[in-house]
Structure formats: C-alpha cells, structure tokens
Phi, psi and omega in degrees: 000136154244174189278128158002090173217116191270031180242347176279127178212166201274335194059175191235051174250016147226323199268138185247124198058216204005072208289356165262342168264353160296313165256012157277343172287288207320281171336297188310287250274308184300330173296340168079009168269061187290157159291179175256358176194133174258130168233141162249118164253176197170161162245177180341134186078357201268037194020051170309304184294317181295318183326289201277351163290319162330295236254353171269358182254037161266295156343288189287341202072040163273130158254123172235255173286355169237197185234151176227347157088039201048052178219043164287157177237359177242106165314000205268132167302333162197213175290312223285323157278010177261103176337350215219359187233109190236117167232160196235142154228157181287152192243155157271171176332297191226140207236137165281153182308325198243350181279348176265323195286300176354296162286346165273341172298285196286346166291338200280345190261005174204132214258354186235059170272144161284119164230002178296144188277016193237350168238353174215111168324274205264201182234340194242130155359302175304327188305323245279354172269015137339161175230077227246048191297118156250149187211173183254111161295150151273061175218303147319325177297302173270002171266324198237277206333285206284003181294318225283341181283340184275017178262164175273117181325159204257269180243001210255188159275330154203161173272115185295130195211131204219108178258083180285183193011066163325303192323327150341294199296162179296180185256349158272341174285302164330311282201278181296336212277302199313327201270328148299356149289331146310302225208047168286167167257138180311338207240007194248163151198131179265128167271086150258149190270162166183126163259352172223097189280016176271353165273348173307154165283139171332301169326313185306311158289326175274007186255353167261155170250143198269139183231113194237137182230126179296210170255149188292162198262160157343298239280306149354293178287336192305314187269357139282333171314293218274355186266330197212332176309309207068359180294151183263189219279309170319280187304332158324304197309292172310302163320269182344328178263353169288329202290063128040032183099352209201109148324273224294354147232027158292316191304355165290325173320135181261124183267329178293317189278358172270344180247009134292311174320338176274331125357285177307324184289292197291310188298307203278341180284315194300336192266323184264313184294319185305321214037061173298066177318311167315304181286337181295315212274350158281007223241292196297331180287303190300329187275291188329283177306343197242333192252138194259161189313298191306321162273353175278303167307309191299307160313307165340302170285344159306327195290309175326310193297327191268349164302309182298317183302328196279332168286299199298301166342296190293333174276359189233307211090356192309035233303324182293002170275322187266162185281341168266102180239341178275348167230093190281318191284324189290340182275347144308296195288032194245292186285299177331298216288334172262036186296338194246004183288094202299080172332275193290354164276343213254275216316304183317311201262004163275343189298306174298329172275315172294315166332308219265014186284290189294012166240024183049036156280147186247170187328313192290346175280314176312265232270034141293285197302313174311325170292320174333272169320296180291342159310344204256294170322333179284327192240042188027071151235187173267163152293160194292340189251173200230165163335291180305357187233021212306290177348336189280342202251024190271310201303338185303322237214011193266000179252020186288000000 
C-alpha cells in the first residue's frame, strides 16, 4: 500500500508525451494499491527510462520531474540522490572504472540521456565504431542487483529498484532474476524497461503490471524539441519530422549538416540508378568520416523520408501530402523517371539495413550494399542478391 493522494499527477515539466500512460499511473498511484513490478514497455526513444524515473521518486515523494502539487515527503533534489532508488542498466562485457558512473551523471540532470552502451558506444565521437553489446551477467545480478533488493527504505516508502533494457538479461540472469519476483518483499519495487518484451520470459511477464508507451508523435517531439531544447519552431519542425518516434535521439541531431545531407541523399539515389561508383563510394566515405552515429541514423530517415514522398506523389500527385514540398520539382522528375520502381522494398530493405547501424555495423558497408539494390529496385526488379544472403555483397565492398 501507499498512501492515497489524489494531487499526484506526472504534470509536464519533463516528460514528453505520453499522457495515456501517465493516467494510467496517476489512477494506480492515486488508489494507493501498488504492484511490487512494473514493466514499461515501448519503442526506442520513446522515454521508457524517464518514465520509470518519474514514476520512482512519485513512490518516494520527490517533486521533481513531476508535480506533486506540495505534498512531497523528500527533501532529496531528485533520484539520483535519494538513498531508496537504485538504477541499472546493461553493461558490456568490459567496463572502464568511470564509464558507468559517467553515464548516470548525465541521466541525473537529463532523464532522456542516450546511455545505453549498445547505442551509444562512447560518450564521445571517437567511441562510436566500437561494438559494445550490454546485457545483465549473472555475475551483475549477483554482485550489484540482488543486495540492493534486501535493504530495507532509508527514507523512502519503498526501495525502488529500476532495471532498463530487461530484454537484455541473460538467461541465467532471467532465472535468478525471476525467483525474486516470485517471493517479493513488502518493502521492494521493481521498474523495468523493455523495448522486445518477446524476448522476456513469459514467467516474467506475467508477474508484472505492464504499462505501455507508445511512440511519440511529430506534435509531441516538436514541442519538446523546442521546450526543453531550445530549438525554435522551424528547426523543431525539420526534426520532428526526421526523428522516427525517438525524442531521445533527435535531440542529437544536427540541423545544418541534416539539410546538406538531404541534398546528398537525392545525389546518391541519382547515383545508386546510375551506378556511378566513383561518386557513390566518395560520397559514402565523407558520410562515413564526417557523421556520428546519431546523424548517420538521421540520415537514414531522411532518405525514408523523401522515398515515402516520391510514393505518395506518384500514387496520388497530391503535393500536400508530402514533407519534402520545397523540393517538389525533384520529386516529379523522381516519379517521371522511376514509374516501375518498387518504392515501398526500397523503403523496406533501408529499414533493414539501418537496423544494423544500432549493431555498430558501419555506414560504408550498409550504404554500398543499399546502392547495390536499389539500382536493381529503381527499375522495379528484385536484386540479385537476396535479404538472406547479405554476405554475398562483401566481394563489392571489400576494398573500400
């Protein structure tokens, strides 16, 4: 039980969107019945972790990132100092002494910090090819996770124990993980993150109450961009329609190098029909050497973006459906030149190829093998080489 309080509400003074998963917490919270485990699920970017920070210092009586309307009981300034709120994230295999406390340093003054190590390698530019997959070791389970479940709250109502990207742990972790969930204490609650809860154990699921947040909207990201951001109405505007659903990382996004690049993006479809090699593979090297992960995706979604304008166009003519309207003229001569181009596979196989971004495969390979296809696709066949066969395009692409 907690105590009753129909003044707890998350308020907007951080969190961005997701006003049905807000009441639905607000309701639990207000009845004063909690679970002893929560899971949020959601996809990426979609502010699963500020969510569950949110939602542990309303448990403790922090006003922080939410309102409590004056009825806070914690003097502590957020989670991050309140003795009773302990959060994990998966780690890789080998860890430098300072790189985790780093990244809880940047979540505590901004709750949609990228900190996961499997999307942002480093902290820095230099990290970013590194290949860093973290997961919860049963060695992590049992040296920092289960102490942290026997203490008894400090100061808090309960001690709060906030696990992101669940989906991670390991299957021995999973196991053990479970029997405290199985056997909880009165005095423990659990938060967990997931972005593929199918990878979770069943068992797992079912011992929680799930909570789901969707993706965040245009309307949404805009007016956080520009709210917590500083971006004015324009450059918010121009994000907001690249970021795919995911706050947390637009704000990484560069806007003078995302409007040359879309420039560049039209020079490389003219170039992937052509198969103009020389320029393609300068084109892709400069891309390689100049874009940090985060605008290497943001390209991606640029390209999406102006591929879904050149289908929509061609099927309706309609210019007021699309996003690209200043470059209008190109997106005619795209649809003249391209009437048999299978569009929505082009869309298909970069979505599949950008995936492999967030597995610190780099750039120069995906958007080689993506010129590879699309010459073939732009003229509406399939490529010779097929999905299932990635491996076949290493001989293309093995002297860049």
């Amino acid at each position: 039980m907690i105590d009753s309080n129909k003044n707890i509400e998350f308020g907007d003074r951080r969190l961005v969107g997701q006003l049905n998963a807000r009441s639905q917490v607000e309701k639990m919270f207000r009845s004063g019945r909690l679970s002893h485990a929560y899971l949020l699920s959601g996809p990426e970017g979609s502010g699963k972790t500020a969510f569950a920070l949110a939602m542990a210092e309303i448990v403790n009586g922090i006003d922080h990132l939410t309102d409590l309307k004056g009825t806070a009981i914690s003097k502590k300034s957020s989670w991050y100092t309140h003795p009773d709120i302990h959060l994990f994230i998966p780690l890789p295999a080998t860890l430098g002494g300072s790189e985790l406390q780093a990244r809880l340093d940047l979540l505590s003054k901004d709750p949609y910090e990228i900190v996961d190590f499997s999307v942002r390698p480093a902290l820095t530019d230099s990290g970013t090819s590194k290949n860093r997959r973290a997961f919860y070791s049963i060695d992590y389970y049992h040296s920092e996770i289960r102490p942290k479940t026997v203490y008894k709250p400090n100061e808090g109502r309960r001690t709060v124990v906030i696990l992101t990207g669940i989906d991670t742990m390991r299957k021995e972790s999973a196991n053990a993980f479970l029997k405290l969930l199985e056997e909880p204490s009165d005095n423990v609650l659990f938060i967990l993150t997931a972005s593929k809860t199918d990878q979770l154990l069943p068992t797992i699921l079912s011992r929680c109450q799930h909570i789901r947040l969707n993706p965040l909207t245009e309307d949404e990201i805009r007016e956080g961009l520009q709210r917590f951001d500083g971006k004015n109405p324009e450059e918010a505007e121009f994000l907001a329609r690249l970021s795919d659903g995911n706050y947390a990382l637009t704000r990484h996004f560069d806007v003078e190098t995302l409007r040359q690049t879309r420039s560049e993006v039209i020079d490389y479809l003219r170039y992937s029909y052509t198969q103009d090699v020389p320029k393609l593979l300068s084109m892709i090297k400069e891309w390689s050497r100049s874009l940090n992960r985060e605008n290497q995706i943001a390209l991606c979604n640029t390209l999406e973006h102006f591929l879904r304008d050149i289908l929509i166009y061609r099927e309706t003519a309609d210019s007021s459906l699309i996003s690209n309207i200043d470059r209008l003229d190109v997106i005619e001569k795209f649809c003249k030149s391209m009437q048999d181009a299978l569009l929505i596979d082009m869309i298909e196989h970069l979505n599949t190829l950008k995936a492999l971004l967030y597995q610190n495969v780099q750039l120069k390979y995906i958007f080689t093998a993506l010129s590879l296809r699309y010459s073939y696709l732009m003229r509406g066949r399939q490529p010779v080489i097929s999905k299932d066969e990635n491996w076949k395009h290493m001989p293309a692409i093995g002297e860049m």
